[in-house]
N, C-alpha and C positions, 0 to 999 in steps of 0.2 A: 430479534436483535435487541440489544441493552440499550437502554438511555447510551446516546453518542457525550451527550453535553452541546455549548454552543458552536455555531461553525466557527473555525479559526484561519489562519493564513499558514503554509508551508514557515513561515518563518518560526511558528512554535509548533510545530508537527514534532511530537516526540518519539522515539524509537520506542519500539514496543507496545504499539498499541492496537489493538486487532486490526484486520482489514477483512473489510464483508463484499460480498459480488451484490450486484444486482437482482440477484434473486434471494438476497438476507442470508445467504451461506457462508461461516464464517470460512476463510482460506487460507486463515496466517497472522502476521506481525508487521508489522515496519520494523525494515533489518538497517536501512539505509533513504534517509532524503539524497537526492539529487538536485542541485542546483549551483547556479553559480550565484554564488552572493551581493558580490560585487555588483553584479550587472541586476541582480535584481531578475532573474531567469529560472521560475522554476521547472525542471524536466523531467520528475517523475521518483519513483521511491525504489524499493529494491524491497522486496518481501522473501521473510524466512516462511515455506511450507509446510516442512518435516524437521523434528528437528535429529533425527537417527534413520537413513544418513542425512547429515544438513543439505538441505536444499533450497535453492533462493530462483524467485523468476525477477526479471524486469518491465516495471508497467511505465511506459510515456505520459506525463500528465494529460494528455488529452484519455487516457483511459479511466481517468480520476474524475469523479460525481460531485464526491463532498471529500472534507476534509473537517473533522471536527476533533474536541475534546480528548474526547475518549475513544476516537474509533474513524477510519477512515471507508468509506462507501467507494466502490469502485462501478465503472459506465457499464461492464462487459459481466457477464452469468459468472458462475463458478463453473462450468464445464469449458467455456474459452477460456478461464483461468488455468484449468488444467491441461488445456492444450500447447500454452507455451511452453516453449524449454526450459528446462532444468538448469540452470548457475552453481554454479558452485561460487558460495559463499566468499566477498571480497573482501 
């Protein structure tokens, strides 16, 4: 896995930036944070997987490790990563 850089807060989580399982498998992108701002509530991201055809899963922040710089670390392997469903892209 790459230098992440420092941990940060959802609040500068930028799209596009890998996301790795817990076993250092990279699995994707940030396609989408989730949150509501206002409230100050964050509830998870939306990762692109493939991008032909486009596929996207949804992770609940509680499946979230870390959140850094460069690169977000997820609680769960990359094999329960690929176990979720398939999204179609929103």
């Amino acid at each position: 896995m790459d230098d992440l850089g420092a941990p940060i807060s959802y609040l500068t989580l930028e799209e596009g930036v890998p996301v790795y399982a817990s076993d250092e498998a990279k699995v994707g992108k940030v396609g989408r944070i989730l949150a509501d701002f206002e409230l100050d509530v964050f509830e998870g991201i939306v990762i692109e997987t493939h991008v032909l055809p486009p596929t996207s899963r949804y992770l609940d922040a509680e499946h979230i490790a870390e959140l850094h710089e460069r690169g977000v670390v997820l609680g769960i392997d990359s094999e329960t990563v690929d176990g979720l469903p398939n999204r179609p892209p929103a």
